[in-house]
N, CA and C of each residue as an Amber inpcrd file, in Angstrom:
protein
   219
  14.1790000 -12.7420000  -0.2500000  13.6250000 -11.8400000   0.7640000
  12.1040000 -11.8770000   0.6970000  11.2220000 -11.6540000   1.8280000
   9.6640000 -12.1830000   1.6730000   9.6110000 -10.7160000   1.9280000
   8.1820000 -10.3380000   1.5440000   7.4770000  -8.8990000   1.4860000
   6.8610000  -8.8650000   2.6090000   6.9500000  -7.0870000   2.9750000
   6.7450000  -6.9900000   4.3200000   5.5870000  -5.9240000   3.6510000
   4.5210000  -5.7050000   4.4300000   3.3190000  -4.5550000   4.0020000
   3.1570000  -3.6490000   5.4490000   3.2820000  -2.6950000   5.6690000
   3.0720000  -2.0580000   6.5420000   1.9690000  -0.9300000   6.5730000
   0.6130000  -0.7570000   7.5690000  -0.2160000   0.0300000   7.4520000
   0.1540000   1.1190000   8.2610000   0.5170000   2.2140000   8.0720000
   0.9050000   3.4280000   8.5600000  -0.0720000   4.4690000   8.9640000
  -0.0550000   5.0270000  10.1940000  -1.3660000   6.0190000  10.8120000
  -1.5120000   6.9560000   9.6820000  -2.6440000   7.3960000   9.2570000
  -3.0030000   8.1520000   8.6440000  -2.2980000   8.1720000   7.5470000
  -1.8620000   7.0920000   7.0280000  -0.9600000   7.0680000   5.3590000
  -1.2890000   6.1280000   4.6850000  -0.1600000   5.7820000   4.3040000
  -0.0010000   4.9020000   3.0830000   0.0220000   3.3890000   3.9600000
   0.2430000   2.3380000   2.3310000   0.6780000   1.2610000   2.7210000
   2.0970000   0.9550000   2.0170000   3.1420000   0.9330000   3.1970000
   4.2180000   0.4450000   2.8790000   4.8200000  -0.5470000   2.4990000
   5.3740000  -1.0390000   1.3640000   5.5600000  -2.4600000   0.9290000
   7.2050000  -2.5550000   1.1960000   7.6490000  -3.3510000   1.2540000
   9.1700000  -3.8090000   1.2390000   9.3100000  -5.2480000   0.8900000
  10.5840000  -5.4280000  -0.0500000  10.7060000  -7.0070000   0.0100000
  11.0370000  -6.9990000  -1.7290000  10.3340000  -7.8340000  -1.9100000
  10.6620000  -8.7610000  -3.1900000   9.0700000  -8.6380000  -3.7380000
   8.7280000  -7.8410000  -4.4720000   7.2560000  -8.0540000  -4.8560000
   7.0430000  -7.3820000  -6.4100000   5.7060000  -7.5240000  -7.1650000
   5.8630000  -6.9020000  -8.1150000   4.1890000  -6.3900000  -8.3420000
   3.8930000  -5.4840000  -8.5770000   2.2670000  -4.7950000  -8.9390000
   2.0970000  -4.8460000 -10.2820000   0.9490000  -5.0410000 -10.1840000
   0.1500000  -5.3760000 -11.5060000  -1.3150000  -4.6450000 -11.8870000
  -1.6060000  -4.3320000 -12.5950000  -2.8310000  -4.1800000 -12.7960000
  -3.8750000  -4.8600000 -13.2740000  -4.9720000  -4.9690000 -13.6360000
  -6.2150000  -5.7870000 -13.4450000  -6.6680000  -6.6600000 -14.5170000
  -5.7290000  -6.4280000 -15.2930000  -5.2400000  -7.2910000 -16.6700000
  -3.9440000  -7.8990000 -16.2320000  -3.3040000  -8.2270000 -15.3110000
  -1.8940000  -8.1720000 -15.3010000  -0.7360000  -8.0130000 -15.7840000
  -1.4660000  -6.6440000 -16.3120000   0.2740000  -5.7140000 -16.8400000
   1.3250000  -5.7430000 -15.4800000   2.4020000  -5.6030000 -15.7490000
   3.4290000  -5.0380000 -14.4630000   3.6570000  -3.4620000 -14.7270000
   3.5230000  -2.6880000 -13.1870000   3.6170000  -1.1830000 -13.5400000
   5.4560000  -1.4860000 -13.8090000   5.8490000  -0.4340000 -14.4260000
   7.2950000  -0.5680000 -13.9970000   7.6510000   0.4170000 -12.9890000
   8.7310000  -0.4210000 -11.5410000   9.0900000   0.3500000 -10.6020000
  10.0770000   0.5200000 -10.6480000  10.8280000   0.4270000 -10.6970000
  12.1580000   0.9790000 -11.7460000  13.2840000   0.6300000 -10.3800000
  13.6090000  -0.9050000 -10.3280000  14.3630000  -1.5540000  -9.4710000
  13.9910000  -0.8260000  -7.8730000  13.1790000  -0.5480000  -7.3020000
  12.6490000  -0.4470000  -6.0440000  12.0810000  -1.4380000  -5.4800000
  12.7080000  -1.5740000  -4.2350000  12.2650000  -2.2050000  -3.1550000
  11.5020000  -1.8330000  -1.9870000  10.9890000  -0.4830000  -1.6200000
  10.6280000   0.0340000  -1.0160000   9.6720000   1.0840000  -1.9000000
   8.1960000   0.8500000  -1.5840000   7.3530000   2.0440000  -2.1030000
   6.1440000   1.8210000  -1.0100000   5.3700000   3.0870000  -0.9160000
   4.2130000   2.9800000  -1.0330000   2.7870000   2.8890000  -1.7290000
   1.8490000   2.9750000  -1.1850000   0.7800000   2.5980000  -2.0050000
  -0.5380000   3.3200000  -1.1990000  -1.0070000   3.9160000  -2.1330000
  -2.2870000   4.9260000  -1.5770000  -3.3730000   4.2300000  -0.8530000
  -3.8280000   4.6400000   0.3770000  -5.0660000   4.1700000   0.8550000
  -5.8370000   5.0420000   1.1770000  -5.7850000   6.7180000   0.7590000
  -6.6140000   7.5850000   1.2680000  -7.5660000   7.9560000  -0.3440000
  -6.7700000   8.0640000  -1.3080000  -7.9000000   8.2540000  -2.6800000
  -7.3810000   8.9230000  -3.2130000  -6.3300000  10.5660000  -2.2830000
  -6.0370000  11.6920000  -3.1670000  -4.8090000  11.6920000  -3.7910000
  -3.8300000  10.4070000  -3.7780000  -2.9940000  10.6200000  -4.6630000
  -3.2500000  10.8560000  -6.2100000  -2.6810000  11.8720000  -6.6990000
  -2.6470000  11.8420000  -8.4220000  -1.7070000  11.0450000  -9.2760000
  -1.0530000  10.2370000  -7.9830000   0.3180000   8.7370000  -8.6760000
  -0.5590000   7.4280000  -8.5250000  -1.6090000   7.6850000  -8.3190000
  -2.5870000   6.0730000  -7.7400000  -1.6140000   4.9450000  -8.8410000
  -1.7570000   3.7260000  -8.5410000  -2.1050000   3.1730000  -6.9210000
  -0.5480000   3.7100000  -6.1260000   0.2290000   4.5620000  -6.2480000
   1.4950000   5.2960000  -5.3960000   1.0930000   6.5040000  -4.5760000
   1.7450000   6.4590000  -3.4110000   1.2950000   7.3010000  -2.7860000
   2.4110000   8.8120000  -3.1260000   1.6780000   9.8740000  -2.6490000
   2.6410000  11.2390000  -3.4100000   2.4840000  11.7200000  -1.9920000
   1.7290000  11.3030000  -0.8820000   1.5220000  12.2890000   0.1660000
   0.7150000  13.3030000   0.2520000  -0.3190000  12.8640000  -0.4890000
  -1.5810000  14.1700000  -0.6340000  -2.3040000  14.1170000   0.7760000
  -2.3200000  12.8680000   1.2290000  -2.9850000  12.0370000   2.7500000
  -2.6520000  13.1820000   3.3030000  -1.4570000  14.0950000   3.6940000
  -1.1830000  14.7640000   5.1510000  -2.8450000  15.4350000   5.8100000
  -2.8420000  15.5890000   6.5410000  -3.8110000  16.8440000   6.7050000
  -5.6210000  16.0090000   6.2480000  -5.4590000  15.1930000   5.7030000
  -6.7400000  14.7900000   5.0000000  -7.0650000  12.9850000   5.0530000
  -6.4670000  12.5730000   5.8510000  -7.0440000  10.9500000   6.0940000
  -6.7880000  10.5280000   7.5580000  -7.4860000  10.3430000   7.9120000
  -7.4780000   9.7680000   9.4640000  -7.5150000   7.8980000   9.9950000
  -6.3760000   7.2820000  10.4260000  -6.6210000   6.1790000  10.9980000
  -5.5310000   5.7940000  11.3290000  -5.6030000   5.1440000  12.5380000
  -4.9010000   4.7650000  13.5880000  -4.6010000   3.1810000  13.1610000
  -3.4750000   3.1540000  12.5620000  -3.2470000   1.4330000  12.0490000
  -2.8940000   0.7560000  13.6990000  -3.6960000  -0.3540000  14.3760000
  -3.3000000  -1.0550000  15.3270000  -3.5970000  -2.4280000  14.5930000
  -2.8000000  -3.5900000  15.2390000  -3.1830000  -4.8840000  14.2050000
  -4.7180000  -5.6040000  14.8220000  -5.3160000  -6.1970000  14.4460000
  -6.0570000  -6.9380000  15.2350000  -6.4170000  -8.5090000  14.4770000
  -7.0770000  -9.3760000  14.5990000  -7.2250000 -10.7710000  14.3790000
  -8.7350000 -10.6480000  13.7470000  -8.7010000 -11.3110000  12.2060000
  -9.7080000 -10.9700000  11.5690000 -11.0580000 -12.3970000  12.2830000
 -12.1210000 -12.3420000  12.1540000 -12.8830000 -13.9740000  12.0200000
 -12.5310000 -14.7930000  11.2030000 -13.0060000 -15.9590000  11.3970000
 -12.2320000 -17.1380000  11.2160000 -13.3780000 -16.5570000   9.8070000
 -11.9580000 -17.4840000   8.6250000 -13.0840000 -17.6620000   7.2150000
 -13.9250000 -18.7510000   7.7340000 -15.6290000 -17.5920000   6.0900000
 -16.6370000 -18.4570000   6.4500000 -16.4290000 -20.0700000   5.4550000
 -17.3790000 -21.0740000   5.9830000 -16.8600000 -21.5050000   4.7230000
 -18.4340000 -22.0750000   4.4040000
C-alpha cells in the first residue's frame, strides 16, 4: 500500500498507508500498528510531532493544492 498525506483546513496532516516516523537521529517513534495518524502543523499539540487537536479554534488555513516552481538547479 503507498502513503497517502493529506493537508486538512485548519488541521493536521493526515498520513495513511504504509509509512514509518522517525526522529532526527533516526529512532522510530513507536505507533503501535497504526495506519492512520496525524501529525501537527499548528505548534500547540502537547503529543508533537501527533496531533491531539489543540488546532480547533487556533490555526487558520485553507489547504487547496497548487503546483510548486520548477526545482532550481
Amino acid at each position: 500500500m503507498s502513503t497517502k498525506l493529506t493537508i486538512n483546513n485548519n488541521g493536521s496532516v493526515k498520513i495513511e498507508g504504509d509509512f514509518e516516523i522517525v526522529d532526527k537521529s533516526g529512532n522510530n517513534y513507536g505507533l503501535g500498528g497504526r495506519t492512520v495518524l496525524s501529525i501537527c502543523r499548528c505548534g500547540l499539540s502537547k503529543n508533537k510531532p501527533f496531533c491531539d487537536g489543540a488546532h480547533n479554534g487556533n490555526f487558520d488555513h485553507e489547504a487547496v493544492a497548487f503546483d510548486l516552481p520548477p526545482k532550481k538547479v
